[in-house]
C-alpha positions in Angstrom: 19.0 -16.9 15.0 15.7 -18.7 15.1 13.5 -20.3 12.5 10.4 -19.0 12.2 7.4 -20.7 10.2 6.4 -19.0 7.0 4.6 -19.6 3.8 7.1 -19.4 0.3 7.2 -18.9 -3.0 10.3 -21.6 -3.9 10.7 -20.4 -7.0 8.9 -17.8 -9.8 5.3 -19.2 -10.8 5.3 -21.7 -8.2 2.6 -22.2 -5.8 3.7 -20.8 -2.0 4.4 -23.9 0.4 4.9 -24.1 4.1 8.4 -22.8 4.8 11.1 -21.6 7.4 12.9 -18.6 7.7 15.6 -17.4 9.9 14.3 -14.3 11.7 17.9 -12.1 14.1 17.8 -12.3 17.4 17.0 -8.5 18.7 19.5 -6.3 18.9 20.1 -3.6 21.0 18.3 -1.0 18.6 15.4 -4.1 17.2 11.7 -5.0 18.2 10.7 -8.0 17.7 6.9 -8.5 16.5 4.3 -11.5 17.0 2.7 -11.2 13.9 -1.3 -11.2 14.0 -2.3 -10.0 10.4 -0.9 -9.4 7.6 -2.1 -8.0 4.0 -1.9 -9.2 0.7 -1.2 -6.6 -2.1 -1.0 -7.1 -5.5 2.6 -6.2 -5.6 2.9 -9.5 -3.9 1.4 -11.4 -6.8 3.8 -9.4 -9.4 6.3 -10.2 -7.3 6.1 -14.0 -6.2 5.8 -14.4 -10.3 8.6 -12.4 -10.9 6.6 -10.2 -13.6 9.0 -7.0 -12.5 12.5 -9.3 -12.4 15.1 -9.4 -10.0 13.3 -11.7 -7.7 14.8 -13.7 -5.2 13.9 -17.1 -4.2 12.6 -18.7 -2.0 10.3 -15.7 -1.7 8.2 -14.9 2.1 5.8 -12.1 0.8 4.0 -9.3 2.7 4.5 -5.8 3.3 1.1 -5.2 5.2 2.2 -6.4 8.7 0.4 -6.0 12.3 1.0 -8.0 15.4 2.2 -7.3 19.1 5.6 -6.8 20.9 7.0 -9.3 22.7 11.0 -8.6 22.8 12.9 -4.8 22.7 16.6 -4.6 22.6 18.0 -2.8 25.2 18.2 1.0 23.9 14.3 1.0 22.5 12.7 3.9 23.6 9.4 4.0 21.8 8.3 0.3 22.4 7.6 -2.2 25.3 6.5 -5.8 25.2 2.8 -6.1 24.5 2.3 -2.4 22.3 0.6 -3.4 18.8 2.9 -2.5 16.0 3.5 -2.5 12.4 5.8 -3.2 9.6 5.1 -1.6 6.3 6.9 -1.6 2.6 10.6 -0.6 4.6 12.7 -2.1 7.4 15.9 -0.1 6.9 17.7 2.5 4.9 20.6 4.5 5.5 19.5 7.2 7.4 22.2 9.7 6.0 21.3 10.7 2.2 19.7 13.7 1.2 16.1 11.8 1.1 16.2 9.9 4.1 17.2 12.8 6.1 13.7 14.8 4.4 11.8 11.5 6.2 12.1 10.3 2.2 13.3 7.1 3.2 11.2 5.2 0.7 14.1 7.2 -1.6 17.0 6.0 -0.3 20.0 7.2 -2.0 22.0 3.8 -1.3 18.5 1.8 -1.7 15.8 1.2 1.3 15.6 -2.2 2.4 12.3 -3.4 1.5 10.7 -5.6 4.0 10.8 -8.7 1.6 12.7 -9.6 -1.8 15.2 -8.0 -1.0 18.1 -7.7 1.6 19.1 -5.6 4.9 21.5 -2.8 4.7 24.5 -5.0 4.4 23.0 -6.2 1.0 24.0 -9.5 2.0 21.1 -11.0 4.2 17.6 -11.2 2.4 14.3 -9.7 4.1 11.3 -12.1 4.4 7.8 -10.2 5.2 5.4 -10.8 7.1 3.6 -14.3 5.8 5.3 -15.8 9.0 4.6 -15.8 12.4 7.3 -13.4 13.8 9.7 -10.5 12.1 12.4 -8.7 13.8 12.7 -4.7 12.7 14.5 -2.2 13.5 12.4 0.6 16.0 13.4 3.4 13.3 10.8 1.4 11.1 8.3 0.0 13.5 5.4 1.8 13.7 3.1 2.0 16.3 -0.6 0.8 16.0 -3.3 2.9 17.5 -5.5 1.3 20.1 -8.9 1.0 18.6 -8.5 -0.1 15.2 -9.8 -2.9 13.8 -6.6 -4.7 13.4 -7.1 -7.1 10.5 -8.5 -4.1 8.5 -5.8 -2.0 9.5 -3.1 -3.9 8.0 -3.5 -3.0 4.7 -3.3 0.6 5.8 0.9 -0.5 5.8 0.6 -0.3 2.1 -2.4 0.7 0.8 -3.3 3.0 3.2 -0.4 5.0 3.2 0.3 4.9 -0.8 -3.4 6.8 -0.9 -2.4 9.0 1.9 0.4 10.4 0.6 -0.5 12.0 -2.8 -3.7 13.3 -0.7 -1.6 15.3 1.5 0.9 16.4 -1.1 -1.1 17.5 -3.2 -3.3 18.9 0.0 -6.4 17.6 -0.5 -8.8 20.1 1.4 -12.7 20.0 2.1 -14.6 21.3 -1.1 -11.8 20.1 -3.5 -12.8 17.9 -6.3 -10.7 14.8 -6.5 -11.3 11.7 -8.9 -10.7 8.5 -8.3 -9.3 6.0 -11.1 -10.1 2.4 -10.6 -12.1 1.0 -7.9 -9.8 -1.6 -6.2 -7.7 -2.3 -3.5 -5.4 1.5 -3.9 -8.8 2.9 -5.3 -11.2 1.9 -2.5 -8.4 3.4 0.2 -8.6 6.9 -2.0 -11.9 7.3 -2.0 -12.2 6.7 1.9 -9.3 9.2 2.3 -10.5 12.1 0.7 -14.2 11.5 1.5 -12.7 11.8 5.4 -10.6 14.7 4.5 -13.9 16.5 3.2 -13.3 16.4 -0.5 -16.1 15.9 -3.0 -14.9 12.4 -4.6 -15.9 11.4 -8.0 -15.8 7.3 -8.5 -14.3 6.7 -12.1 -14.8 2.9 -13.3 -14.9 0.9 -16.3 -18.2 -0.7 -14.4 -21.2 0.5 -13.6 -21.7 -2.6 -10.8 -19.2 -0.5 -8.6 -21.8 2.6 -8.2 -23.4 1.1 -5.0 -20.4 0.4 -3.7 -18.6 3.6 -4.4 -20.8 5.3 -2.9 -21.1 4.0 0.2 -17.2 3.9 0.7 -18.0 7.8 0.5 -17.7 8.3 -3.4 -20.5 11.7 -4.0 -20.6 10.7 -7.7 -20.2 7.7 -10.1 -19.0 8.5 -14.0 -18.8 5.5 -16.4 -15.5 6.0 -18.1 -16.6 3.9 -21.1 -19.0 6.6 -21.5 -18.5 9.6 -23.5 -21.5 11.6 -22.8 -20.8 10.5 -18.8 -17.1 11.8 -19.0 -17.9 14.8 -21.1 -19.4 16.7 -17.9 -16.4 16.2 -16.2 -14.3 18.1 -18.4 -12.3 20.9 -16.6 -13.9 20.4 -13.4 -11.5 18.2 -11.1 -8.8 19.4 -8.8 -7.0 16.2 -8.2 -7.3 12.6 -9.6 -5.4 9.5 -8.1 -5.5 7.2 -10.7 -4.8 3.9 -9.0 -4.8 1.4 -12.8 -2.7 -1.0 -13.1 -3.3 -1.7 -17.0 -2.8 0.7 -19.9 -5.0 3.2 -20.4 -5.2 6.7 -22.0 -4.0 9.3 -19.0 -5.0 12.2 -22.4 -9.1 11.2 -21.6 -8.3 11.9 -17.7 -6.0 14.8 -18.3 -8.9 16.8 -20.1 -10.9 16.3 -16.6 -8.5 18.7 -14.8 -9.3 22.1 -13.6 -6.4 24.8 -14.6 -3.5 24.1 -12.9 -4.7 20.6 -11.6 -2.9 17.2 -11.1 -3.1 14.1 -11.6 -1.3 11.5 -9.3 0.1 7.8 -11.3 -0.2 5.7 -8.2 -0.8 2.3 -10.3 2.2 1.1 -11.9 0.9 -0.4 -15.8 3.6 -2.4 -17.8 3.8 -0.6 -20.8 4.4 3.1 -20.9 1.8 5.6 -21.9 1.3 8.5 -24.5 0.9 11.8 -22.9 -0.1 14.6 -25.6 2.1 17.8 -24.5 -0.8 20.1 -25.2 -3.0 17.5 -22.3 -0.5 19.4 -19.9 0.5 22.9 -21.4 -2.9 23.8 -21.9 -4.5 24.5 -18.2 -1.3 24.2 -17.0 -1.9 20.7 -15.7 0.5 18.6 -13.9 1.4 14.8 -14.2 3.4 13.1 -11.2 3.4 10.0 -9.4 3.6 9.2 -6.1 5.6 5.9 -3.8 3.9 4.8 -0.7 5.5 7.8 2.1 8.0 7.6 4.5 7.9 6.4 8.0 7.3 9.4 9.5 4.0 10.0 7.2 2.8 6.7 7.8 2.8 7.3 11.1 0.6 10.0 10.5 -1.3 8.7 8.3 -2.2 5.1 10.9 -2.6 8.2 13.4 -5.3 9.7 11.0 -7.2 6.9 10.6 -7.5 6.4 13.8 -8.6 9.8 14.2 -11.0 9.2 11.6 -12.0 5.4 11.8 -10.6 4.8 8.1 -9.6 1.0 7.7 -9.8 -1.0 4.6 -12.6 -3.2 3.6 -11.4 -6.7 3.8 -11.7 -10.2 3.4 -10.0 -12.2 6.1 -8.5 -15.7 5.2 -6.4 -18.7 6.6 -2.8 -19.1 5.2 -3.9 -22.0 3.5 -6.1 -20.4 0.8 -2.8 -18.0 -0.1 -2.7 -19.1 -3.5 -6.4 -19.3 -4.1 -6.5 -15.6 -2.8 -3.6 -14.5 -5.8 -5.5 -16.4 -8.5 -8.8 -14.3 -7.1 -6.9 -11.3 -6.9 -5.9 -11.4 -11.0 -9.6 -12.0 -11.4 -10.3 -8.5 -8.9 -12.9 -11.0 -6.9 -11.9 -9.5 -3.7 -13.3 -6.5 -2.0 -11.5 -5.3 -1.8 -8.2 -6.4 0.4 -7.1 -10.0 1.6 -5.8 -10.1 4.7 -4.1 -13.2 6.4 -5.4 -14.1 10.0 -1.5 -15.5 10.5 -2.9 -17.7 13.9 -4.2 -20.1 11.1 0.3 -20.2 10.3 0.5 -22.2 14.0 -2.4 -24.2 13.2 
């Protein structure tokens, strides 16, 4: 068992410090990962501040993780010392329940292990993510990293990337479909990049009008003020799909009337208060309402495959360790476009 540098939340709504965490030494079924990158996502924020509950201190955030092998245990077969590899929202689960055996793992029956706040399948050792310099994973949940990606801007795709994919290829987002896109942040950014590549026509929905440029050039084919009535009214009955990635309340009724018959509309952002939902916004057209949790390991694989395939990474801003907590304060302000991602060499420093 060695201790691996780390940055820490100590306790809820403090500022995270310099810390140590114990990381296993590999076993015969564990890769062990240098970590070069790793994401920040707003969960982390919620998290570190304990705005959901149940957190447990100290705290080592960061679900968004990319680095290189440089240790297998004996009986890996899919890894060798110096692949790129990558750690997303999950480092265990129990492999044997009804979800986990559909590739649900994220569904886990007896709970996934979460790759921080939380604790390994023995529900006795906490997981620390990947705001340190090394993690140790299991090779069921290590993923492999595509050679030619930019690898700072494909860390995010652990997260983000994959929590955009998913609903996308449930719901089977096809060229000449009409999707819409709630929210222009770090989920919404990913979505409209995803279905832009997957030859959808994208719609940008935002509360602000100083997103159009931007929408657009992530691959958004129009821009509708939501504020506006008139600019919303057009929209009525004409969208296949909508990913609505908002984190605050807002009225899902407004969106719901954008739907073509029998279309659907994915909750991917997770507000804390619950939301009205009119039954005739459903029954009439025949619309759906679901939401969607990241994917499991064997879609995220596909999906870093994907984007690859497709050159999809997230746009990022890369930063030192050191400005961690001037990165969260940002974050609550949205003055980031539209991912931070931690250049962990600045960690050793």
């Amino acid at each position: 068992m060695a201790q691996t540098p780390a940055y820490a939340a100590p306790s809820a709504k403090a500022p995270l410090v310099p810390h140590s965490v114990p990381r296993r030494d590999p076993g015969p079924h564990d890769v062990q990962i240098d970590i070069l990158y790793c994401g920040v996502c707003h969960s982390d924020v919620h998290q570190v501040r304990d705005e959901w509950g149940g957190a447990i201190f100290p705290m080592v955030p960061g679900h968004e993780i990319v680095g290189r092998v440089t240790k297998v245990g004996a009986s890996v077969s899919k890894f060798k010392v110096g692949d790129l590899a990558g750690v997303g929202c999950m480092v265990d689960s129990c492999l044997a329940c009804d979800p986990c055996k559909r590739d649900l793992e994220q569904f886990c029956q007896k709970g996934a292990a979460f790759t921080y706040n939380g604790t390994e399948m023995d529900r006795k050792t906490p997981t620390y993510g990947g705001y340190s310099t090394q993690v140790v994973v299991t090779e069921r949940f290590t993923l492999k990293v595509p050679t030619g990606l930019d690898l700072a801007s494909a860390a995010p795709l652990l997260c983000a990337g994959i929590t955009t994919y998913s609903p996308l290829r449930r719901w089977n987002c096809k060229p000449g479909d009409r999707v819409g896109v709630v929210g222009l942040g770090g989920l919404g950014h990913m979505a409209v990049k995803l279905a832009a590549s997957m030859g959808a026509e994208v719609t940008m929905l935002s509360t602000s009008r100083a997103k159009e440029a931007d929408a657009r050039r992530l691959g958004a084919h129009d821009f509708e003020l939501t504020s506006d009535p008139k600019s919303l009214k057009k929209l009525i009955g004409r969208l296949d799909l909508i990913i609505d990635t908002v984190s605050v309340e807002h009225d899902l009724n407004t969106y719901l009337g954008l739907l073509r018959t029998e279309g659907t509309m994915v909750l991917i952002g997770v507000p804390t208060t619950p939301a009205p939902v009119a039954a005739t916004s459903l029954i009439f057209g025949n619309k759906k309402l679901a939401g969607s949790l990241i994917g499991g390991i064997a879609q995220t694989q596909e999906m870093l495959d994907y984007c690859a395939e497709k050159k999809v990474t997230a746009d990022v801003e890369v930063i030192p360790i050191q400005k961690i907590n001037e990165a969260y304060e940002r974050m609550v302000k949205s003055d980031v476009r539209y991912r931070f991602v931690i250049d962990i060499a600045s960690l050793k420093r």
